[in-house]
Biopython code that builds the backbone (N, CA, C, O; Angstrom):
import numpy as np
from Bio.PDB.StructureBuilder import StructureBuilder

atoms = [
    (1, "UNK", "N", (-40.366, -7.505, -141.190)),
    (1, "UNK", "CA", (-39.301, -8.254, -140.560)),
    (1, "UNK", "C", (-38.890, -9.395, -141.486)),
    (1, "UNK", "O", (-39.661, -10.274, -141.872)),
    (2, "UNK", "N", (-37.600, -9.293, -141.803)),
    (2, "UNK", "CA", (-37.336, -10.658, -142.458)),
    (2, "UNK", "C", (-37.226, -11.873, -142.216)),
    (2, "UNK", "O", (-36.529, -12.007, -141.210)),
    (3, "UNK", "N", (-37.597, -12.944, -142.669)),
    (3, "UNK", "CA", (-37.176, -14.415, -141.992)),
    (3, "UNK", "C", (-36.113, -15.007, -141.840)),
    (3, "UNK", "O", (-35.079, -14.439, -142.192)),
    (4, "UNK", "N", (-36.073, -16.073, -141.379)),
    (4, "UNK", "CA", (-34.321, -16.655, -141.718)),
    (4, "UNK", "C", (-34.036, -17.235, -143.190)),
    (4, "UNK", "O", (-34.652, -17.761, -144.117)),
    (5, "UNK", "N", (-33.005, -16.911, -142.922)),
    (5, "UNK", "CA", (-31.887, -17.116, -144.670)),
    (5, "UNK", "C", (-30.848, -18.716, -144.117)),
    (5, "UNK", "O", (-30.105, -19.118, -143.223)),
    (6, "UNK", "N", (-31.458, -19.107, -145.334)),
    (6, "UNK", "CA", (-30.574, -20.886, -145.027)),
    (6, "UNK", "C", (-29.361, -20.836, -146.318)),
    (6, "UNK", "O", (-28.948, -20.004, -147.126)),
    (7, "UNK", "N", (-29.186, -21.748, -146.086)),
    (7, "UNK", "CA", (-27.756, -22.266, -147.731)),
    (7, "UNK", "C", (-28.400, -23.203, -147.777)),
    (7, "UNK", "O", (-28.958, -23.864, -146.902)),
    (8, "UNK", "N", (-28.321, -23.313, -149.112)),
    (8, "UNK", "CA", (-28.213, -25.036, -149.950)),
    (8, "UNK", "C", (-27.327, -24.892, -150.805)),
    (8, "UNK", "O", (-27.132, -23.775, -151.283)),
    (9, "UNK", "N", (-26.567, -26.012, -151.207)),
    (9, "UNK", "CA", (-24.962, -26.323, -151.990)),
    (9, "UNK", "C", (-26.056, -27.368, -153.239)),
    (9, "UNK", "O", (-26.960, -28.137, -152.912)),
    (10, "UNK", "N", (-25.641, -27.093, -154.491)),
    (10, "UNK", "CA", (-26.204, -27.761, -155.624)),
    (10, "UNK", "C", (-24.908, -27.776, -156.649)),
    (10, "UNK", "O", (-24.214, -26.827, -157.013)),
    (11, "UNK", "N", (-24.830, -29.012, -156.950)),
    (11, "UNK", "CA", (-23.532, -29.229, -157.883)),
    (11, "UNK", "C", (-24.210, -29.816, -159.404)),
    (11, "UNK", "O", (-23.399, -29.908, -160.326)),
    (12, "UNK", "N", (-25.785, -30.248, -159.718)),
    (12, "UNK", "CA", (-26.343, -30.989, -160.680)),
    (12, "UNK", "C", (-27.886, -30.752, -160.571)),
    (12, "UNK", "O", (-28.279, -30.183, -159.553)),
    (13, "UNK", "N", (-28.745, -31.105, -161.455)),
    (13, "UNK", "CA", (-29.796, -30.576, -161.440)),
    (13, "UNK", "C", (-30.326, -31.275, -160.466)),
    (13, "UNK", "O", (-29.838, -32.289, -159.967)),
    (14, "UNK", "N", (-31.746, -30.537, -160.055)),
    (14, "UNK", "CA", (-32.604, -30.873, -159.030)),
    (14, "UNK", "C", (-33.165, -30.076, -157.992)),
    (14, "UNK", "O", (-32.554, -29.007, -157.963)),
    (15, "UNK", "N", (-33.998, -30.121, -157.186)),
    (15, "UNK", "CA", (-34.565, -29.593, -156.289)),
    (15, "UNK", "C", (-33.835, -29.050, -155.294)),
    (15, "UNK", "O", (-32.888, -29.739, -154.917)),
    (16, "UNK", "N", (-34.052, -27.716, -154.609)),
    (16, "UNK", "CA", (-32.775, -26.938, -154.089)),
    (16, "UNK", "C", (-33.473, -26.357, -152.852)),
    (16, "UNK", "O", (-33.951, -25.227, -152.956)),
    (17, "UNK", "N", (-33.590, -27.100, -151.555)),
    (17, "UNK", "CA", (-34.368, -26.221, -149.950)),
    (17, "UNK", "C", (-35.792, -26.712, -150.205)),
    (17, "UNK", "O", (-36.278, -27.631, -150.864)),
    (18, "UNK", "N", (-36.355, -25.567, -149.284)),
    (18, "UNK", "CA", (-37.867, -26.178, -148.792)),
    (18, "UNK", "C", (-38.734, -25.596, -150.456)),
    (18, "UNK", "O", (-38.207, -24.896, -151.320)),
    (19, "UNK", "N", (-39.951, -26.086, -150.468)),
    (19, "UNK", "CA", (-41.105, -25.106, -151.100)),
    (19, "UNK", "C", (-41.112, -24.029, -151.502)),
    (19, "UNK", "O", (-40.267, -23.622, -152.299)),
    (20, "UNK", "N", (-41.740, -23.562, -151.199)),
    (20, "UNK", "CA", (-42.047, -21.676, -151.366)),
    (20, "UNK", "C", (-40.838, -21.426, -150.659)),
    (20, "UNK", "O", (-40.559, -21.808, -149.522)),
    (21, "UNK", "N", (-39.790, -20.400, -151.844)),
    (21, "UNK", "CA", (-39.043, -19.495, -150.967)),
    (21, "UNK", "C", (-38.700, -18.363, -151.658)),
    (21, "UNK", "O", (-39.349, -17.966, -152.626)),
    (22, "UNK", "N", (-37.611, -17.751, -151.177)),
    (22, "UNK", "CA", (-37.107, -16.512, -151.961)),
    (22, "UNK", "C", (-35.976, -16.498, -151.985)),
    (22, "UNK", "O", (-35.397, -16.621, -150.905)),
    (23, "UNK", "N", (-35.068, -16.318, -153.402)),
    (23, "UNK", "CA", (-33.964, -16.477, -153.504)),
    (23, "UNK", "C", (-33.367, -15.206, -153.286)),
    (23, "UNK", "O", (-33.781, -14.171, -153.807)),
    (24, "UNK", "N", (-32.077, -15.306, -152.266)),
    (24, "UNK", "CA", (-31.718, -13.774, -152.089)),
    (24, "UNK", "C", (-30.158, -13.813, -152.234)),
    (24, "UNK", "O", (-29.629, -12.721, -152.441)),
    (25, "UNK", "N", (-29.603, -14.565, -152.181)),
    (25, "UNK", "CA", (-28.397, -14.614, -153.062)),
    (25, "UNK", "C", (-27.719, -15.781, -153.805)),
    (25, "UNK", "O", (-27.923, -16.791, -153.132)),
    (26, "UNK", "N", (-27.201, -15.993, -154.599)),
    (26, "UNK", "CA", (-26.111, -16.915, -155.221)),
    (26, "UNK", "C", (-24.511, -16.986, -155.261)),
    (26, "UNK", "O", (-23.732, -16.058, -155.479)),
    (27, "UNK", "N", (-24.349, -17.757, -155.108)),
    (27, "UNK", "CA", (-23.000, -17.788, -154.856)),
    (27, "UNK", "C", (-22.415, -18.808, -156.039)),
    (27, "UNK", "O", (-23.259, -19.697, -156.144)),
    (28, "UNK", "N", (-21.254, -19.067, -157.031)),
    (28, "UNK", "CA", (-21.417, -19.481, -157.970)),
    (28, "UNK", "C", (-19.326, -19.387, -158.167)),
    (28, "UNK", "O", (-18.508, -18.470, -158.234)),
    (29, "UNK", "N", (-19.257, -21.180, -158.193)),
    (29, "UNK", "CA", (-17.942, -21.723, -158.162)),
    (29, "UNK", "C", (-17.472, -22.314, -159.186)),
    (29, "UNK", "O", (-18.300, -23.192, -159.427)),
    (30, "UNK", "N", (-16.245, -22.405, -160.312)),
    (30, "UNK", "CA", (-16.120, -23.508, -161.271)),
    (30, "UNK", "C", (-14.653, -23.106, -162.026)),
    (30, "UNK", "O", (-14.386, -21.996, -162.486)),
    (31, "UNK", "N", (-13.845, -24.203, -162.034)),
    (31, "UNK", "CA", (-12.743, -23.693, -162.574)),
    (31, "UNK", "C", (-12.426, -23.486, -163.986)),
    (31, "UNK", "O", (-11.336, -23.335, -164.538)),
    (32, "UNK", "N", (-13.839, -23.515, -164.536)),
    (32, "UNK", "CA", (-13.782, -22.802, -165.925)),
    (32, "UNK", "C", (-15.601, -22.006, -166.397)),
    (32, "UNK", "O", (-16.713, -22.218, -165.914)),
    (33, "UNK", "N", (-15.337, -21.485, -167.032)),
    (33, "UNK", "CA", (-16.484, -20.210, -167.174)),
    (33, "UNK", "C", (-17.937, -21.524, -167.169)),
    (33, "UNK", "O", (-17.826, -22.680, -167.578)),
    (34, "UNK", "N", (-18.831, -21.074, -166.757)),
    (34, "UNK", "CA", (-19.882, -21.997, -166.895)),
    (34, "UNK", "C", (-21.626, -21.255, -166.855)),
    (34, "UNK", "O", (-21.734, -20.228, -167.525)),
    (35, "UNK", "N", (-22.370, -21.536, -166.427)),
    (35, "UNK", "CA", (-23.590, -21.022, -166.723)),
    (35, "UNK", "C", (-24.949, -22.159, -165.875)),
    (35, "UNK", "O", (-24.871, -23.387, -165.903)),
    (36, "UNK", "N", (-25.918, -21.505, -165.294)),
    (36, "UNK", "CA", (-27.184, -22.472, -164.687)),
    (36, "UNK", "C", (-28.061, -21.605, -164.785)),
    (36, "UNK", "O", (-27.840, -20.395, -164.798)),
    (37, "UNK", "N", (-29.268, -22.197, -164.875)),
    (37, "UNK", "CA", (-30.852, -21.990, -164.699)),
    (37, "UNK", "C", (-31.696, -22.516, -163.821)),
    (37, "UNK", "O", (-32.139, -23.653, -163.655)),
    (38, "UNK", "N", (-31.863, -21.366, -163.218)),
    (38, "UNK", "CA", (-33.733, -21.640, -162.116)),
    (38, "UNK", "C", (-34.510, -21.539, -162.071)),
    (38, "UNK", "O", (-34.766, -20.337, -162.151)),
    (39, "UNK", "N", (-35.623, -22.309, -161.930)),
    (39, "UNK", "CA", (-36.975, -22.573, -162.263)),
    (39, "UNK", "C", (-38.240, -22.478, -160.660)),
    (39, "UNK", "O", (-38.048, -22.529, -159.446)),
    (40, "UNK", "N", (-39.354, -22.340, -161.439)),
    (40, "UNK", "CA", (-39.965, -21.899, -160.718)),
    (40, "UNK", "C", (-40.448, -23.827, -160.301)),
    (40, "UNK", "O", (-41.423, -24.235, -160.932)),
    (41, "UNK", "N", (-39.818, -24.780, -159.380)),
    (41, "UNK", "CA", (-40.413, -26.100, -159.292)),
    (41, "UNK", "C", (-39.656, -26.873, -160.829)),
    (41, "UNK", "O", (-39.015, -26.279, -161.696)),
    (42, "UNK", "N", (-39.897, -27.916, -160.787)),
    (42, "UNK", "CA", (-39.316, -29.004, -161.737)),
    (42, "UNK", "C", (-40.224, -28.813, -163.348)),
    (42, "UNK", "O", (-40.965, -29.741, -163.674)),
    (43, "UNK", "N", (-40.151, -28.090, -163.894)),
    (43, "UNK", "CA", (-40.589, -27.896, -165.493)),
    (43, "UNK", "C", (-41.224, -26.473, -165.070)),
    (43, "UNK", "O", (-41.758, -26.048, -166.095)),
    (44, "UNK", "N", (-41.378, -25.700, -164.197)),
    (44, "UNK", "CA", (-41.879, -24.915, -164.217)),
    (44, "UNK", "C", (-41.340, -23.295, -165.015)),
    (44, "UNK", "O", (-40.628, -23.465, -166.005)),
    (45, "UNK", "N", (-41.591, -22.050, -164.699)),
    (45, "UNK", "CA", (-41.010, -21.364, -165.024)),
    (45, "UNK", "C", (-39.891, -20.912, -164.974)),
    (45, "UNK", "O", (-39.276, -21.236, -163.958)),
    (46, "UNK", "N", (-39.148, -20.016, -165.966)),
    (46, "UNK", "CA", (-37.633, -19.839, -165.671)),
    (46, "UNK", "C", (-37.954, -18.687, -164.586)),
    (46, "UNK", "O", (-38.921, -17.933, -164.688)),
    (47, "UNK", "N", (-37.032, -18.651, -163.555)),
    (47, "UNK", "CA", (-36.962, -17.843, -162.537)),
    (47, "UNK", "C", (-35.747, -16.726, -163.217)),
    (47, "UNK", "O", (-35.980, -15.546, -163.479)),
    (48, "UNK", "N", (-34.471, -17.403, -163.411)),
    (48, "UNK", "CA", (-32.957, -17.027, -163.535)),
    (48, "UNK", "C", (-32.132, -17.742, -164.267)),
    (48, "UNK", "O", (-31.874, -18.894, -163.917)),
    (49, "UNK", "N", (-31.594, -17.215, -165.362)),
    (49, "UNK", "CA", (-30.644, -17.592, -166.185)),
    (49, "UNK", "C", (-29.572, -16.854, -166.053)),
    (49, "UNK", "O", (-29.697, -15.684, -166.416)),
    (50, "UNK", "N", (-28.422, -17.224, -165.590)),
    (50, "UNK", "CA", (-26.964, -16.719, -165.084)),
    (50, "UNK", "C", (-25.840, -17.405, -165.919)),
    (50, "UNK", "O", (-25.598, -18.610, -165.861)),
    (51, "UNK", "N", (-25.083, -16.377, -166.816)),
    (51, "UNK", "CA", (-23.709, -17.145, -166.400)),
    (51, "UNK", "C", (-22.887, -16.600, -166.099)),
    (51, "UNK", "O", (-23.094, -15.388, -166.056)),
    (52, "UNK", "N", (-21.305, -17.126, -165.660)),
    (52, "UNK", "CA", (-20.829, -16.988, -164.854)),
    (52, "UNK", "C", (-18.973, -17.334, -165.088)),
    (52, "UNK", "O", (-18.409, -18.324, -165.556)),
    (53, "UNK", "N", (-18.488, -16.189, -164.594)),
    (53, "UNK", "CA", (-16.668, -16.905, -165.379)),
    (53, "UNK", "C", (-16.163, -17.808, -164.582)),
    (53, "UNK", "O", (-16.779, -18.293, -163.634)),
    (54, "UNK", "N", (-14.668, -18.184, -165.004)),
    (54, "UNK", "CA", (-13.886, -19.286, -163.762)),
    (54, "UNK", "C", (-14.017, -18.190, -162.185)),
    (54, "UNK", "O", (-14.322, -16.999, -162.142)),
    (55, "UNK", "N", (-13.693, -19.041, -161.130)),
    (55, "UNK", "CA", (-13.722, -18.578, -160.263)),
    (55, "UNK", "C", (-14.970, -18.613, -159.461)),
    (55, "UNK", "O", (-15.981, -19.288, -159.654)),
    (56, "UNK", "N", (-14.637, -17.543, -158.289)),
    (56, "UNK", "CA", (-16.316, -17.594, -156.939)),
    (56, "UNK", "C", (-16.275, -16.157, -158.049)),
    (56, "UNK", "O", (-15.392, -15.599, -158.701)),
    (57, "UNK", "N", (-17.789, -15.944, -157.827)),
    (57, "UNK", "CA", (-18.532, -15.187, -158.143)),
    (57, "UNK", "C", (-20.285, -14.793, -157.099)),
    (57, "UNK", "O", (-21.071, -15.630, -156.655)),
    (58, "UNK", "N", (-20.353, -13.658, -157.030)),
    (58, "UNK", "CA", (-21.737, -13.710, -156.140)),
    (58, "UNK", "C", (-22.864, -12.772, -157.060)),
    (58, "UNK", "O", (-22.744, -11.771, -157.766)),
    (59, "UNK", "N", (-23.703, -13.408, -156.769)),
    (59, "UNK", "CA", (-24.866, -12.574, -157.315)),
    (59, "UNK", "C", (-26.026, -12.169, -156.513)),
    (59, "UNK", "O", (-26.958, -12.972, -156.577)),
    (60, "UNK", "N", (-26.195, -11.270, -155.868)),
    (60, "UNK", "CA", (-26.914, -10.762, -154.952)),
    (60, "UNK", "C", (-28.668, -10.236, -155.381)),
    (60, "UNK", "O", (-28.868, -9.523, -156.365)),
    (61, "UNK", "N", (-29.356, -10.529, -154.835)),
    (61, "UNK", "CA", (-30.392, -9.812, -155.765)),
    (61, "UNK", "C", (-31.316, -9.152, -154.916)),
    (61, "UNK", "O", (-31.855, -9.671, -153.938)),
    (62, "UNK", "N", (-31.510, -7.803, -155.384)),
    (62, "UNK", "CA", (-32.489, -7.010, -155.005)),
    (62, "UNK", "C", (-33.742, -7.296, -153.942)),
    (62, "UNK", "O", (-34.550, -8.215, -154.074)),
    (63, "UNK", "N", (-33.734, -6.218, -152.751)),
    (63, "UNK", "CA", (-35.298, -6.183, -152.630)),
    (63, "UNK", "C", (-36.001, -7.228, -152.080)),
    (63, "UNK", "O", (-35.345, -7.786, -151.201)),
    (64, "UNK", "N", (-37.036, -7.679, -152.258)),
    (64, "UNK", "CA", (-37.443, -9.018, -151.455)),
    (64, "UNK", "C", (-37.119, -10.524, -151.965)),
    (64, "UNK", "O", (-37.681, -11.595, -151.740)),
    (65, "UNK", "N", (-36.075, -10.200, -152.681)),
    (65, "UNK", "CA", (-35.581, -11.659, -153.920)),
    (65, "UNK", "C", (-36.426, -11.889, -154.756)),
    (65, "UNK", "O", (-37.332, -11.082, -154.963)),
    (66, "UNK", "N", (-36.299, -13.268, -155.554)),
    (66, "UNK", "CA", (-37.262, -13.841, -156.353)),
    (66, "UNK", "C", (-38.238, -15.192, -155.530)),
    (66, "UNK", "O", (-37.963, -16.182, -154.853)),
    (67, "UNK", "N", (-39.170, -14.703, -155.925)),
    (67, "UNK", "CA", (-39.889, -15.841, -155.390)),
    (67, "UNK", "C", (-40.243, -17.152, -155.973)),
    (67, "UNK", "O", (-40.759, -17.155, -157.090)),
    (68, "UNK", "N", (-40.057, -18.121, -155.435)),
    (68, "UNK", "CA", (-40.003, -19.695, -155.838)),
    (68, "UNK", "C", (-41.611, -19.715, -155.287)),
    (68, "UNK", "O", (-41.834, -19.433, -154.110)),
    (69, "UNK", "N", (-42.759, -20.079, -156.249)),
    (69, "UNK", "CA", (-43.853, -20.711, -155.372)),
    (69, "UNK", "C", (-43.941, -21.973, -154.797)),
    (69, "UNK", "O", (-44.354, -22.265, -153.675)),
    (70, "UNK", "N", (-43.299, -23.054, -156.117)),
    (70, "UNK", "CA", (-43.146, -24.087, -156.027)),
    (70, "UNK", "C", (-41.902, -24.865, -155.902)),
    (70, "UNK", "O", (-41.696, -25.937, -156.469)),
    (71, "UNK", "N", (-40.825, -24.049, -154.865)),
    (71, "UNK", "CA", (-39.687, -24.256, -154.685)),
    (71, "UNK", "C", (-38.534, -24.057, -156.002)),
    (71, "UNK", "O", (-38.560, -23.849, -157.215)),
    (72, "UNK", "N", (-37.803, -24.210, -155.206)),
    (72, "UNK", "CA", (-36.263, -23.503, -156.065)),
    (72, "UNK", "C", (-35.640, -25.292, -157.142)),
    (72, "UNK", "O", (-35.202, -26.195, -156.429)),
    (73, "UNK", "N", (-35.681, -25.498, -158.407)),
    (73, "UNK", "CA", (-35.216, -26.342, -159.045)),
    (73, "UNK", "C", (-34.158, -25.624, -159.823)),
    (73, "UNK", "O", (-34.487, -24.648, -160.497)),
    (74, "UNK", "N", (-32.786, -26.071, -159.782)),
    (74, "UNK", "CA", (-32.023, -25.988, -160.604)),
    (74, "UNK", "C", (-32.055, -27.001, -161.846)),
    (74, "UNK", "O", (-32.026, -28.186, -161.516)),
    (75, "UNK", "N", (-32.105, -26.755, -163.100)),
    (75, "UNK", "CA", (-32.480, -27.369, -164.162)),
    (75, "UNK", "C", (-31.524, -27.133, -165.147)),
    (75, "UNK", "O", (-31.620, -27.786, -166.186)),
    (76, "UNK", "N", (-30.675, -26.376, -165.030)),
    (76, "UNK", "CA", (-29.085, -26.949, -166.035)),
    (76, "UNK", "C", (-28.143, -26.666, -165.346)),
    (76, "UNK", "O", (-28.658, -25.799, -164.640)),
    (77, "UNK", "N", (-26.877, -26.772, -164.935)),
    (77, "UNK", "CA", (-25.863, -26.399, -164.461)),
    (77, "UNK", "C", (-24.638, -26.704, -165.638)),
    (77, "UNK", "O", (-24.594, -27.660, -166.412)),
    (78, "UNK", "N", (-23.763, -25.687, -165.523)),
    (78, "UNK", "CA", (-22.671, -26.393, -166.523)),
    (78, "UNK", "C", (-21.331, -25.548, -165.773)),
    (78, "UNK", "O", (-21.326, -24.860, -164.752)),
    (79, "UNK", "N", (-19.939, -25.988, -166.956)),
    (79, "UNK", "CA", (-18.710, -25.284, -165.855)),
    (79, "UNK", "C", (-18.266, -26.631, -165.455)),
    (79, "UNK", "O", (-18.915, -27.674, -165.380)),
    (80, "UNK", "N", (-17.074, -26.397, -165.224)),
    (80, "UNK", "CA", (-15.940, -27.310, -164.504)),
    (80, "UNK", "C", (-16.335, -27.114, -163.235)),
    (80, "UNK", "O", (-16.731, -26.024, -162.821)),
    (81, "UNK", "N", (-16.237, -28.325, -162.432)),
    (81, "UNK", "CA", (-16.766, -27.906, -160.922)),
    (81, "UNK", "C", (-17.169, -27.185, -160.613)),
    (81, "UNK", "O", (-16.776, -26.649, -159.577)),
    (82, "UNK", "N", (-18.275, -26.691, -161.365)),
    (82, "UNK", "CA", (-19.239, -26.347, -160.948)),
    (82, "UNK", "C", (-20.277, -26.300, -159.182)),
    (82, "UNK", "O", (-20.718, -27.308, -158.630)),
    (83, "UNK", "N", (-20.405, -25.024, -158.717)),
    (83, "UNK", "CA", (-20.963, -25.594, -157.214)),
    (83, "UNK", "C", (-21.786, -24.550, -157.267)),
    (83, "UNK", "O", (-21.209, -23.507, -157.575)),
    (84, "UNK", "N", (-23.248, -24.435, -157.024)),
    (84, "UNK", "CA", (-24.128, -23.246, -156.341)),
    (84, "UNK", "C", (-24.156, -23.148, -154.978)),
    (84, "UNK", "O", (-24.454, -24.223, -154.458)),
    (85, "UNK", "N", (-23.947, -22.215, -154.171)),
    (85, "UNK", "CA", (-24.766, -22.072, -152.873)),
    (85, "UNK", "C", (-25.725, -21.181, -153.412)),
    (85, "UNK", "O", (-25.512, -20.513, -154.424)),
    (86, "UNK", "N", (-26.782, -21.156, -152.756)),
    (86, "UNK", "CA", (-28.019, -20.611, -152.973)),
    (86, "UNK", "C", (-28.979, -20.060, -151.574)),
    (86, "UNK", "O", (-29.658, -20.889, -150.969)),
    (87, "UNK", "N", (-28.961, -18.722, -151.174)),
    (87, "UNK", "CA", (-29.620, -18.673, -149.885)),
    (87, "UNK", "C", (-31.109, -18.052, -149.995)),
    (87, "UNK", "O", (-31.558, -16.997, -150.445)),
    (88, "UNK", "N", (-31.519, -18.892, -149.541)),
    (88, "UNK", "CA", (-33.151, -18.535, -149.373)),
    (88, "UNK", "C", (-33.686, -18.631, -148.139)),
    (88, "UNK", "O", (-33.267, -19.282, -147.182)),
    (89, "UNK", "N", (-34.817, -17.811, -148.237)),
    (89, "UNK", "CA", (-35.367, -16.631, -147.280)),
    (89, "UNK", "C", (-36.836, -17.457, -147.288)),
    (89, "UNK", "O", (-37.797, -17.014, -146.659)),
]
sb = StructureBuilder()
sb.init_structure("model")
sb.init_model(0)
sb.init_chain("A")
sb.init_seg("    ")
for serial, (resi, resn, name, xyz) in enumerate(atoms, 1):
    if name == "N":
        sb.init_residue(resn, " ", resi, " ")
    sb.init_atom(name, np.array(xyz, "f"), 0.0, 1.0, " ", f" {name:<3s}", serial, name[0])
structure = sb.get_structure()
């Protein structure tokens, strides 16, 4: 049975929802081509390196997502207005 799926909105680096989660989709905004990275917690491992053109864009991911042990940190963001939603499970 799956759990509930939340949003979090991230425009700059930093910590993104609760702890332990699983990332199960991205959603990814900017009015010029841009690019971000997710980490496993704040210096931790790379989870996801994406980039991404002007415009919404979604990135859906497989299966039981990726798992954050030590929560979801976004650690570069770039792009013109740039915006993540990010839903985790």
């Amino acid at each position: 049975m799956a759990g509930p799926v939340k949003a979090y909105s991230a425009t700059a680096t930093g910590a993104v929802g609760p702890g332990r989660s699983r990332i199960k989709q991205i959603v990814m905004y900017a009015t010029a081509a841009g690019a971000f990275t997710l980490t496993d917690g704040n210096g931790g491992a790379t989870l996801l390196t994406q980039k991404f053109p002007a415009g919404q864009n979604a990135l859906n991911i497989p299966g039981d997502g990726i798992i954050a042990e030590s929560g979801v940190y976004v650690s570069a963001i770039s792009g013109t207005g740039a915006e993540l939603t990010i839903f985790l499970a």
